[in-house]
C-alpha positions in Angstrom: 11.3 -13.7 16.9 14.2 -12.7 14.4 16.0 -10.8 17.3 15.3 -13.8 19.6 17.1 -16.5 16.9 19.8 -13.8 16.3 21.2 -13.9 19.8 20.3 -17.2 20.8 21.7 -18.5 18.1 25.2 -17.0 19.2 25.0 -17.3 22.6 24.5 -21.4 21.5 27.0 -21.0 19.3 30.0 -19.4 22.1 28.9 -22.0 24.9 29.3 -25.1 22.2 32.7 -23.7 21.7 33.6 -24.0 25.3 32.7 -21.1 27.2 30.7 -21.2 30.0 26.7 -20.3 30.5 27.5 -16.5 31.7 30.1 -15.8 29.6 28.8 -17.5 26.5 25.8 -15.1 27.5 27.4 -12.3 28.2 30.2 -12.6 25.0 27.5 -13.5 22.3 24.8 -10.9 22.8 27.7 -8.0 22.7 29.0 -9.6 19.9 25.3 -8.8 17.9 24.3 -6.2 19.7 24.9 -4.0 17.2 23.4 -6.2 14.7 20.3 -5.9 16.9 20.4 -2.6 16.9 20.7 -2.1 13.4 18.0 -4.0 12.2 15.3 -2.8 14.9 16.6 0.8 13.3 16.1 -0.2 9.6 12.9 -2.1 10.1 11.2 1.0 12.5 12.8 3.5 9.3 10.7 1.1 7.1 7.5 1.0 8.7 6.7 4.1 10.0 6.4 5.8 6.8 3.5 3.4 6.2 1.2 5.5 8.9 1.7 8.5 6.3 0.4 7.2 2.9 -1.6 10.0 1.1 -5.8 10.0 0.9 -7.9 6.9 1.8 -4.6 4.4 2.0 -3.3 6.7 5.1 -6.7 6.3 7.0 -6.7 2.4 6.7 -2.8 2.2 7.8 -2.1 5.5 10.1 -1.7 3.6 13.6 -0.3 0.5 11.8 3.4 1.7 11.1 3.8 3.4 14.7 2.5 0.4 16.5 4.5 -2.4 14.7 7.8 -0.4 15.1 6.8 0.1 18.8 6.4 -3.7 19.1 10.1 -4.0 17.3 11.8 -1.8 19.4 10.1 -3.5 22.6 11.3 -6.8 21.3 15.1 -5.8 20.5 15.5 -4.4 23.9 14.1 -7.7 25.6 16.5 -9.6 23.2 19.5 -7.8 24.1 18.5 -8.0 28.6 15.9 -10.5 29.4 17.4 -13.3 27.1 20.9 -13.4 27.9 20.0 -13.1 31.4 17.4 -16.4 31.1 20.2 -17.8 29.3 22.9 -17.7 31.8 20.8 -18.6 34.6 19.1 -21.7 32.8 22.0 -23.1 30.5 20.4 -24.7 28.1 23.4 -25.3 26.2 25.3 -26.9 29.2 24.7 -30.5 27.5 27.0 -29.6 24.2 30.2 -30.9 23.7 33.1 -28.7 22.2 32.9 -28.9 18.5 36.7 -27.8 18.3 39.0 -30.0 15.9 35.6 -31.6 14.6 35.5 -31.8 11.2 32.8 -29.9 9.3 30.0 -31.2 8.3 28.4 -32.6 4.8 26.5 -29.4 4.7 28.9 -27.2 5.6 31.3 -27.9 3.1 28.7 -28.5 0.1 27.5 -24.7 1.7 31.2 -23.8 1.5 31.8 -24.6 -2.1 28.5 -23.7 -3.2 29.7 -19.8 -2.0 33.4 -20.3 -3.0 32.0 -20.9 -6.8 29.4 -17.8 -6.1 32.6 -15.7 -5.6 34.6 -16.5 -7.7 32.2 -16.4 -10.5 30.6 -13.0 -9.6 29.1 -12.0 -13.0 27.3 -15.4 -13.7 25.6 -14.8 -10.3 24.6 -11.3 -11.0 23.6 -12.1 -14.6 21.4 -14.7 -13.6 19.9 -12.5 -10.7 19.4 -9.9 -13.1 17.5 -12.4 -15.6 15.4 -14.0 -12.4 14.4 -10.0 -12.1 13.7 -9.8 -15.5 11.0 -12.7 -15.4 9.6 -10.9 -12.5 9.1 -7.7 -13.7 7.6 -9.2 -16.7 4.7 -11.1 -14.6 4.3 -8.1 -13.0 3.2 -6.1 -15.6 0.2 -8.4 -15.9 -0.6 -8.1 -12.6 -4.1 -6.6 -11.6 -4.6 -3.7 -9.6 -7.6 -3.2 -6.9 -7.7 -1.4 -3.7 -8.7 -4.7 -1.8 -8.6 -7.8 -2.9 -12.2 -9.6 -4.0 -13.6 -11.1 -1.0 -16.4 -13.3 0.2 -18.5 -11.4 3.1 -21.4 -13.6 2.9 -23.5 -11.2 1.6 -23.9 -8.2 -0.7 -25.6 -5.1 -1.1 -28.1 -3.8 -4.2 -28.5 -0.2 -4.2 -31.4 1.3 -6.2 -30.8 5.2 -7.4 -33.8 7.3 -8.8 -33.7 10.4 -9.9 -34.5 13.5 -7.7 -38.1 13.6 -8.8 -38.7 9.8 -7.9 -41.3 9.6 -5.6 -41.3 6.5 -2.6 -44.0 5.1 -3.9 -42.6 4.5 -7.1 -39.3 3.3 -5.9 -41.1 1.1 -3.6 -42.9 -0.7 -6.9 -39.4 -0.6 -8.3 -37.7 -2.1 -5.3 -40.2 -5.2 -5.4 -38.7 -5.9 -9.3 -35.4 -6.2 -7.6 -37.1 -8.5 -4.8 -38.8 -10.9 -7.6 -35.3 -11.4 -9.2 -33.9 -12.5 -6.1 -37.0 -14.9 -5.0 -35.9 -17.5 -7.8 -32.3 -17.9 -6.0 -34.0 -17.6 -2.5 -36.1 -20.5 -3.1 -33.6 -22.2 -4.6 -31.5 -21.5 -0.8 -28.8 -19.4 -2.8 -29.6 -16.9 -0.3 -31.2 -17.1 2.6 -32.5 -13.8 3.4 -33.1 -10.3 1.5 -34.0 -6.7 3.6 -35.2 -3.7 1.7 -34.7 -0.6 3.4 -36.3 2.1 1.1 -35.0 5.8 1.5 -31.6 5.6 3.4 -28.3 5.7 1.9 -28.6 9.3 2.2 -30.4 9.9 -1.0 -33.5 10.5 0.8 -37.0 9.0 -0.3 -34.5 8.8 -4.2 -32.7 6.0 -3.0 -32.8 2.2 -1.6 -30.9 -0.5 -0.4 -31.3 -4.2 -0.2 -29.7 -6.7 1.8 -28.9 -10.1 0.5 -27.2 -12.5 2.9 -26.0 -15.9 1.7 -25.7 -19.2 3.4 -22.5 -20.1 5.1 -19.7 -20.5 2.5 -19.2 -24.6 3.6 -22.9 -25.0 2.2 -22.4 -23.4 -0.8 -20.5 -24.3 -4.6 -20.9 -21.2 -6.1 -18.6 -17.7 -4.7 -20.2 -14.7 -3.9 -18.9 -12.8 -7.1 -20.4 -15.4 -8.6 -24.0 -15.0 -8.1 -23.4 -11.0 -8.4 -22.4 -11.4 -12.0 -25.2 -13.5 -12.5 -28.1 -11.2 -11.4 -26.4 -8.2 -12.7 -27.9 -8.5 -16.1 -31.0 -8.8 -15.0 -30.8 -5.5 -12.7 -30.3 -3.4 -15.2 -33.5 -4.5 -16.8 -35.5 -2.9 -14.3 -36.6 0.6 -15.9 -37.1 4.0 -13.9 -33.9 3.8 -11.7 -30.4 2.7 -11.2 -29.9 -0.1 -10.2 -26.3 -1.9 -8.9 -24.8 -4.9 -7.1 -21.8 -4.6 -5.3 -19.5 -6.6 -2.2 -18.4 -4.9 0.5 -14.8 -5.5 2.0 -12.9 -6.4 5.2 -11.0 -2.2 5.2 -15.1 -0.9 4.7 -13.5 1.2 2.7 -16.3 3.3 1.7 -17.2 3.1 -2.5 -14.8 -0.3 -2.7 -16.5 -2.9 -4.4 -19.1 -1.4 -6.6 -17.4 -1.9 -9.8 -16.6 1.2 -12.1 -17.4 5.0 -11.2 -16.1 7.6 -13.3 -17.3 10.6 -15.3 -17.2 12.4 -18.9 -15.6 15.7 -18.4 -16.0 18.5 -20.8 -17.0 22.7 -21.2 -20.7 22.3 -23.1 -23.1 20.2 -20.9 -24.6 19.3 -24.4 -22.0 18.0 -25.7 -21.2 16.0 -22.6 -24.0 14.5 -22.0 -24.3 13.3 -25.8 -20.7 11.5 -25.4 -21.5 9.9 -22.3 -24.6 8.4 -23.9 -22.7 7.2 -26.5 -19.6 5.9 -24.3 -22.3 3.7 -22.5 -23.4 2.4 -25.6 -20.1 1.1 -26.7 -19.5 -0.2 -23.0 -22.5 -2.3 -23.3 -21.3 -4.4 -26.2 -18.3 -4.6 -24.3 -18.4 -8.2 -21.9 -15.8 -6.5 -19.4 -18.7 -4.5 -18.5 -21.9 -5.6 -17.1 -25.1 -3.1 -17.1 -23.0 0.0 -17.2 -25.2 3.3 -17.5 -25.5 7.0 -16.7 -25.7 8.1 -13.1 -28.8 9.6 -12.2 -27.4 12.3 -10.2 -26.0 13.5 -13.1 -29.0 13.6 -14.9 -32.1 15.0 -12.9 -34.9 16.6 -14.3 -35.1 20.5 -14.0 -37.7 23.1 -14.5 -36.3 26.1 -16.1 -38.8 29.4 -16.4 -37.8 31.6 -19.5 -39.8 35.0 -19.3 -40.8 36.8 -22.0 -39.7 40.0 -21.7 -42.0 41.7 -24.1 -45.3 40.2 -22.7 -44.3 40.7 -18.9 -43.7 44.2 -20.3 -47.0 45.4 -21.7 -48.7 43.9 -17.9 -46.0 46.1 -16.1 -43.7 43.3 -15.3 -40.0 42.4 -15.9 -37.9 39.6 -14.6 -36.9 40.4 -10.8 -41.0 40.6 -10.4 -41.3 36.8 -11.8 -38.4 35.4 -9.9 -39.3 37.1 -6.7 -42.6 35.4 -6.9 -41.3 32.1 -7.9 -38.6 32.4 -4.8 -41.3 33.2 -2.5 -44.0 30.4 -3.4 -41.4 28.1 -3.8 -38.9 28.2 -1.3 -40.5 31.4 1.0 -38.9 34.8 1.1 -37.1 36.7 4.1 -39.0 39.6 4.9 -37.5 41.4 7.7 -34.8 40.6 9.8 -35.2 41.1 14.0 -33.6 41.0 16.5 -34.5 39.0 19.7 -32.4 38.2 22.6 -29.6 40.4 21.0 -29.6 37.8 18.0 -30.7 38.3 14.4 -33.7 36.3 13.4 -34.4 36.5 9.8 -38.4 36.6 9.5 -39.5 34.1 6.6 -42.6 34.4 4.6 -44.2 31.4 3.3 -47.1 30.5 0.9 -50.1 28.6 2.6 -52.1 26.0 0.9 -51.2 22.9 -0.8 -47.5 22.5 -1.0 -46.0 23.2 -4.6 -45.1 19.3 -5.9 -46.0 19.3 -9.2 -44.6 21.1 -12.7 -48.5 22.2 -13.3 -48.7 23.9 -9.9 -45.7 26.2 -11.1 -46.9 26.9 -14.4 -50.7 28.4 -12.4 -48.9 30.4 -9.9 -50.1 33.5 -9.7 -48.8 36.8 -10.0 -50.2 40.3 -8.9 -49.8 43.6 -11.2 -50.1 47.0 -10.2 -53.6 47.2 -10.7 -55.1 44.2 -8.5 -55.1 41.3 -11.2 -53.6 38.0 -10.7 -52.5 36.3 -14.0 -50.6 32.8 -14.2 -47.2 32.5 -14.3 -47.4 30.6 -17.6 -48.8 34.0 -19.1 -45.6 35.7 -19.2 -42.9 33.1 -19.2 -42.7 29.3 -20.6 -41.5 26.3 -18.9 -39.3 23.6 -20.5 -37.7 20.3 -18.7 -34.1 20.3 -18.8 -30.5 19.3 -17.1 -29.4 21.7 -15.2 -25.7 22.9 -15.6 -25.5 23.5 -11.5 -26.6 19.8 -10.8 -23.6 18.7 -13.1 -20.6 18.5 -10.9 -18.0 21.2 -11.8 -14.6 19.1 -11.6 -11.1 21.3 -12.8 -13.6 23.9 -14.4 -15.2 21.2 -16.4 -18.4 20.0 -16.3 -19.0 16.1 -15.8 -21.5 13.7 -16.2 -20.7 10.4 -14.4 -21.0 6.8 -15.2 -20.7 3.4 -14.0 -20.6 -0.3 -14.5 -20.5 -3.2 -12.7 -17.5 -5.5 -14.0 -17.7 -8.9 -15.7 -17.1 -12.1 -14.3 -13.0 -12.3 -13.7 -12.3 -8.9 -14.4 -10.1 -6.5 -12.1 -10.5 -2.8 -12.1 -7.3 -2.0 -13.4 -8.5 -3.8 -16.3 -11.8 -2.0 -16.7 -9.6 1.2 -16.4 -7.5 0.4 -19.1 -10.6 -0.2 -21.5 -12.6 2.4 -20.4 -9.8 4.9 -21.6 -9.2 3.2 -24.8 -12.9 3.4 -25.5 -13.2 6.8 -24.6 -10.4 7.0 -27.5 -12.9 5.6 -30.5 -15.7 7.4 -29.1 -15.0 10.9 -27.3 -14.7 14.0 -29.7 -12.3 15.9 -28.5 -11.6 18.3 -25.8 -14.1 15.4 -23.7 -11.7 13.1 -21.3 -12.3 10.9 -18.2 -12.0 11.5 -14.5 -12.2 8.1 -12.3 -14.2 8.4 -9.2 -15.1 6.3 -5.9 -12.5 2.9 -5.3 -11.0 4.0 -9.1 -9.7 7.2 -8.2 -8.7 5.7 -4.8 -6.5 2.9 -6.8 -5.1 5.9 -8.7 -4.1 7.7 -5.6 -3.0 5.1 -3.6 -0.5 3.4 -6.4 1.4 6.7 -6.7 1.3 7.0 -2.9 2.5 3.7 -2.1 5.6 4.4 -4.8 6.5 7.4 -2.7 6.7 5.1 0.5 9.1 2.9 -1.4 11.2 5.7 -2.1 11.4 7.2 1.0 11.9 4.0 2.6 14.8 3.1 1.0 16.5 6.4 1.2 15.8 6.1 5.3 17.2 2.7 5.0 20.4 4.2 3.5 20.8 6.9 5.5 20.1 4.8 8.5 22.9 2.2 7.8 25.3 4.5 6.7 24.9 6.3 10.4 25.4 3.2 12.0 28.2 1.7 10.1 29.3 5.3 9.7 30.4 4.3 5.9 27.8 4.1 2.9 29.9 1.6 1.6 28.1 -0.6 4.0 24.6 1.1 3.6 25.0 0.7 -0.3 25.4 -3.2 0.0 22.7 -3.8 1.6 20.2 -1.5 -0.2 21.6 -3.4 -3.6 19.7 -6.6 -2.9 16.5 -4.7 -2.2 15.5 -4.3 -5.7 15.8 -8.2 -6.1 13.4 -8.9 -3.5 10.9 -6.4 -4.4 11.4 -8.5 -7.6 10.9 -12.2 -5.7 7.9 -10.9 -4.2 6.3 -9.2 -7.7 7.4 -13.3 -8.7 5.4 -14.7 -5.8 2.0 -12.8 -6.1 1.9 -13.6 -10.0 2.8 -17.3 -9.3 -0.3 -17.6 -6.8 -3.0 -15.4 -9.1 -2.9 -12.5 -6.6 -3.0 -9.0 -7.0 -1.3 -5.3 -6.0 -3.5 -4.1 -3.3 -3.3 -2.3 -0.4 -2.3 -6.0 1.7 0.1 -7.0 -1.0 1.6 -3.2 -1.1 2.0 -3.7 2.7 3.6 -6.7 2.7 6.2 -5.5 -0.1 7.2 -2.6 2.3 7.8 -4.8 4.9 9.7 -7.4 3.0 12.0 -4.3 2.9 13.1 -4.6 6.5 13.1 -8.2 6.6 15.7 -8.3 3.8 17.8 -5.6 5.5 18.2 -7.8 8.6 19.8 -10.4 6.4 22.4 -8.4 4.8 22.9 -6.7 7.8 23.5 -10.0 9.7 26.5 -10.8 7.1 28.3 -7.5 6.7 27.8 -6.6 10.3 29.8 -9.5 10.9 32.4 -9.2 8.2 32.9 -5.9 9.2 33.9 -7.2 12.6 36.5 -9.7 11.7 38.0 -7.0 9.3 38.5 -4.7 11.9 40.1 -7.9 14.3 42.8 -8.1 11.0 40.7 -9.8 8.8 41.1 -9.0 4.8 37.8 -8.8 3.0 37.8 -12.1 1.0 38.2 -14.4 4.1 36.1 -12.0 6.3 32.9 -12.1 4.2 33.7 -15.6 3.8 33.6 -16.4 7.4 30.9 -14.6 7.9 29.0 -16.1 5.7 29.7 -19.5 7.3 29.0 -18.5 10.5 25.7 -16.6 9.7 23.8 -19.1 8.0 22.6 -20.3 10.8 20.3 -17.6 12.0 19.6 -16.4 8.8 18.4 -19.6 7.7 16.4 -20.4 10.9 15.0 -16.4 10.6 13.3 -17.7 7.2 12.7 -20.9 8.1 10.6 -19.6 11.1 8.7 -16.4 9.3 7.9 -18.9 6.4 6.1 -21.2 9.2 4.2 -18.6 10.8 3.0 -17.2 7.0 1.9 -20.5 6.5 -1.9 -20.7 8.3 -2.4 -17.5 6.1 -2.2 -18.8 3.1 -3.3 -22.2 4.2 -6.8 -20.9 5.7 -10.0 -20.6 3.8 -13.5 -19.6 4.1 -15.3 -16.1 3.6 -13.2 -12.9 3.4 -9.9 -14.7 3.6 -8.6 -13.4 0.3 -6.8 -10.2 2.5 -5.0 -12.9 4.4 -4.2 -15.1 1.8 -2.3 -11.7 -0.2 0.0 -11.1 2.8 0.9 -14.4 3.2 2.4 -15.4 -0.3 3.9 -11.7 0.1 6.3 -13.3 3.5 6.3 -16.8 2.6 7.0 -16.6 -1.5 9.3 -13.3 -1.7 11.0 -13.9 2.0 11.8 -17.9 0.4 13.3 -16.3 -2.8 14.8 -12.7 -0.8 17.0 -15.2 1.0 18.5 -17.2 -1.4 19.0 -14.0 -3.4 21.0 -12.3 -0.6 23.1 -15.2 0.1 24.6 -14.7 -3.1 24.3 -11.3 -4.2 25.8 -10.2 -0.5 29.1 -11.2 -1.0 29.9 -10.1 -4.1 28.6 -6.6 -3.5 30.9 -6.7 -0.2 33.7 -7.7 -2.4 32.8 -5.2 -5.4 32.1 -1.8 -2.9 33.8 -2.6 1.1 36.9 -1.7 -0.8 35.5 2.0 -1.6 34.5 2.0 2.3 36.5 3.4 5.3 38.2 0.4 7.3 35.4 -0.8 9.8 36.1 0.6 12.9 38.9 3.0 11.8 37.4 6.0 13.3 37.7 4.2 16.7 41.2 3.6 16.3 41.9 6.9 15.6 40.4 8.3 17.9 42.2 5.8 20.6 45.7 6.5 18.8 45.4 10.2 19.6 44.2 9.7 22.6 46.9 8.0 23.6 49.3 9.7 22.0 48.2 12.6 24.1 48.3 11.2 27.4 51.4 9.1 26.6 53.8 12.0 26.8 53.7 13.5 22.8 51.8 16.1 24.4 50.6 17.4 27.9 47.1 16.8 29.4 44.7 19.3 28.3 46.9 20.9 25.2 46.0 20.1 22.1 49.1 17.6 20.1 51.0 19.2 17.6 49.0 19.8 14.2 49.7 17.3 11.3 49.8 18.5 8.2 46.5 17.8 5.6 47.7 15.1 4.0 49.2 13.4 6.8 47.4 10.8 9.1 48.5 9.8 12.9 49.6 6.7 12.7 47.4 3.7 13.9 48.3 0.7 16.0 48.5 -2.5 13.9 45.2 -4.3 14.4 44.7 -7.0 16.6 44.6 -10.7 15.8 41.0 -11.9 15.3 39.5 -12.5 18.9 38.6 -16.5 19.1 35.3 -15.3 19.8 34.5 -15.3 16.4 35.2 -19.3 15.6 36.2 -17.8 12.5 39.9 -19.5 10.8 42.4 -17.0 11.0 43.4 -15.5 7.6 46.4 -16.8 5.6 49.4 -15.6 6.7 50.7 -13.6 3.7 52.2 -10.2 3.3 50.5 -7.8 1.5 51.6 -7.4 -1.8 53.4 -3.8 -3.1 50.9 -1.6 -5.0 53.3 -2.1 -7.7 53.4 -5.6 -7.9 51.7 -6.2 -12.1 51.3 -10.0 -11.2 48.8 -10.0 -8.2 46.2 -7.9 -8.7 43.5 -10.0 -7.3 45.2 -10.1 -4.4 45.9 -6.6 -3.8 42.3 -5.6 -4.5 41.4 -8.0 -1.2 44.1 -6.2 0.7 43.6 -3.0 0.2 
């Protein structure tokens, strides 16, 4: 739609002048073709690098960049044929009367002074820019962090965790606890329905998952994050197992949602285990946290066998005799190895009987010595209950023993973060730290990721405009009001409550491009009416009057479609409802900001920038030159020295194309003039 109001808008604007449907057609979209061009460029160099965000954030996203600057490119190239074409065969500007003489209009002037003060006070502009950024920053540094945005799905999930000895039976018993919580609330029609499914998750017969769908969110005055903190505290009374509620999201990104995972990290399991008991403890008189507690796959129950050497000794025995026994009633024992069918087979031996299930069937096995007698196992070793080190996760060449909580009512995960590492502060010895794990660790990765799309975007950006303007004067004016806008949009989210997530980080990359159209819009233009023999004050000033038009209706229009985002409501719309205030809050202020802030960076850097279109001039001067008789067709001209230049032809009038007021006639002033230096700095 932007490329659509960009050259409709001058096509309008050339047949209200006079000219007629074709060449008002024909005239306006080669006059912004380029402009076209440009921006489809910057916003494709924008996007793309969204489809290569690092970890989980690159799965969600890695078609999205690739398909939207498809779409662009698609829609620039029917902007620039099928519109002009439509235009000159259905005239729709054939009713409007020539606007020349007419003088402007109420807002045109008030628009006209309103940028005449901008410019000629640049500092006051820039100092009150900087100061809006300021305020910006400084919400932003409240701002809470999550990988998705808390959303209303209409139901929620309660997983129930044993440990690897829990047996289904007992988790079934367990399971029903969870069942008579919810029956209160049921009854109540808080819920309308709960499913247990007992043994899936893939924890085997250890783990369980219920169900619990609400009623429709229109029947309902409580939210869905709501009733979760509310049976939370009564989960974790259930003994035995672990027991957590948690919302899913609109991404299914897999782990989002469940509050708080992370782990104690350290190099004696002892000693680990120990702090992480106390670190819960603290978190538990703690109201960001809500039934936080150790995870029982950190924790399972193991049966270590210790032999005594000196009594498997005198019965002939020494530990490889034990263990092979052990390994072979346990978990079987290979035999011999065969081959059938040219393929090796290996050939397992396992004990018959009753399957080995209990610690008291380990502690009876027997064992056979040399001379025929079977003792128990228990007569030559002992067996003790402990934590394994190798069911503790090995993390960095620590060992870890993980945690997690569910979070309190109102609380981000950012925040639970934050105080999670400052309690680990009062109450971690040290040489013991924290990893974050599941949606935490995904937050970490995906803020430092989506930083390193920011930087590469605007450096593509840069190099992008400098190519086509072929000066980085003109790249580096339009990459100075980015910063601003990132600003307006930090401004917008922390105005409506929202927070940085993966939507909200989407929408700030893309605010990028839509900000580069804007500026590109203006300086394209100025650049234009330089090269015709305008000087930079009255070229930025003409294009400034003559642009406002489609930039304003470009806003104007992406505001109105980002409206039903933010206006819509119901289950799960809190994704929608952070892109929204993303386009219409920060595209409101980016646009205002780069009405002002454009011209004066045109004014501060163009003159540090090659003449627009000098190269072609150049180019045509020796070109002609050659073929004009200073030198024969096919032989090169004569070589100038360095620091000489072929002269260029004087530059042409400005084409009445533009509608633009020809500049003041004045000649330009001697470098040496002390009295006019304002003057000179325009001309130069």
């Amino acid at each position: 739609m932007d490329d659509a109001i960009v050259v409709d808008e001058n096509i309008m604007r050339k047949r209200k002048s006079g000219m007629g449907g074709f060449a008002a057609a024909a005239s306006g979209t080669i006059e912004v073709f380029f402009a076209v061009i440009s921006t489809t460029a910057t916003l494709a160099a924008v996007i793309i690098p969204i489809s290569f965000l690092p970890g989980q954030a690159g799965g969600v996203f890695s078609e999205f960049g690739f398909v939207l600057a498809f779409a662009v490119t698609l829609s620039s190239i029917t902007e620039l044929t099928l519109a002009p074409v439509l235009f000159a065969l259905l005239d729709p500007g054939k009713t409007l009367t020539s606007a020349d003489g007419a003088a402007p209009g109420v807002l045109v002037r008030g628009f006209d002074r309103v940028m005449d003060l901008a410019i000629r006070t640049p500092l006051l502009v820039l100092s009150v820019a900087i100061g809006f950024a300021m305020i910006a920053m400084g919400a932003a540094m409240t701002l809470p962090s999550a990988v998705t945005p808390v959303e209303g799905r209409r139901f929620f999930l309660v997983q129930a965790r044993g440990a690897s000895d829990t047996t289904t039976d007992y988790l079934d018993t367990q399971v029903a606890l969870v069942e008579d919580i919810l029956a209160p609330r049921r009854e109540r029609g808080q819920i309308e329905t709960v499913q247990s499914i007992i043994g899936g998750g893939g924890g085997g017969g250890t783990s369980a998952f219920i169900v619990v769908r609400l009623p429709d969110w229109a029947e309902r005055d409580f939210t869905q994050q709501e009733l979760i903190g509310q049976i939370s505290g009564q989960l974790a009374s259930i003994p035995g197992v672990e027991v957590s509620a948690r919302s899913t999201n609109s991404l299914n990104i897999r782990g989002a949602g469940g509050g708080l995972s992370f782990a104690v990290t350290g190099t004696n399991l002892a000693n680990v285990t120990e702090a992480a008991g106390r670190l819960v403890a603290a978190m538990a008189q703690d109201d960001t946290f809500v039934n936080p507690q150790l995870s029982n796959n950190s924790v399972n129950a193991q049966l270590e066998v210790t032999v005594d050497d000196s009594a498997a000794g005198d019965m002939g025995l020494d530990g490889s005799d034990v263990s092979s026994v052990v390994r072979a009633m346990v978990q079987g024992d290979v035999a011999v190895s065969v081959f059938s069918d040219d393929v090796e087979v290996d050939v397992n031996v396992v004990p018959g009987g009753q399957p080995i299930d209990d610690p008291s069937d380990i502690a009876t096995m027997p064992i056979r010595l040399e001379n025929g007698v079977y003792v128990p196992l228990s007569s030559v070793a002992t067996l003790d209950m402990v934590v394994s080190e190798a069911q503790i996760k090995p993390l960095g060449g620590a060992l870890t023993v993980s945690l997690q909580a569910n979070l309190g009512e109102g609380v981000d995960l950012s925040t639970a973060m934050d105080r999670v590492l400052a309690l680990s502060k009062e109450v971690l010895p040290e040489g013991l730290g924290i990893t974050f794990a599941g949606e935490a660790a995904t937050l970490s990765d995906s803020q430092g990721g989506i930083y390193m799309v920011f930087g590469v975007a605007l450096i593509v950006v840069l190099l992008v405009l400098a190519a086509q303007f072929e000066s980085f004067a003109s790249g580096v004016i339009i990459i100075m009001t980015v910063p601003f806008g990132l600003a307006a949009a930090l401004l917008a989210i922390s105005i409506t409550d929202g927070s940085l997530n993966y939507f909200s980080q989407i929408g700030r990359v893309m605010l990028i491009g839509v900000m580069a159209k804007n500026g590109i819009l203006i300086v394209e233009f100025a650049n234009q009416l330089r090269e015709a023999g305008g000087n930079i004050d009255s070229a930025i000033r003409s294009a400034l009057r003559l642009r406002i038009r489609p930039v304003m209706m470009t806003m104007v229009s992406t505001v109105f479609v980002g409206l039903p985002l933010i206006l819509t409501s119901g289950a799960g719309t809190q994704a929608r409802i952070a892109v929204g205030w993303v386009i219409v809050g920060g595209l409101g202020f980016v646009t205002v900001l780069t009405l002002f802030l454009t011209p004066i960076f045109y004014l501060w850097i163009a003159v540090w920038g090659a003449a627009p279109g000098g190269a072609a001039q150049r180019l045509k001067a020796e070109v002609e030159g050659a073929v004009g008789g200073r030198g024969t067709p096919g032989q090169s001209p004569p070589e100038q020295p360095p620091s000489q230049t072929p002269p260029l032809k004087q530059p042409p009038q400005p084409s009445p194309q533009f509608d633009a007021p020809a500049p003041k006639s004045h000649k330009p002033p001697k470098a040496s003039h002390p009295s006019r230096p304002r003057a000179l700095r325009r001309d130069a």
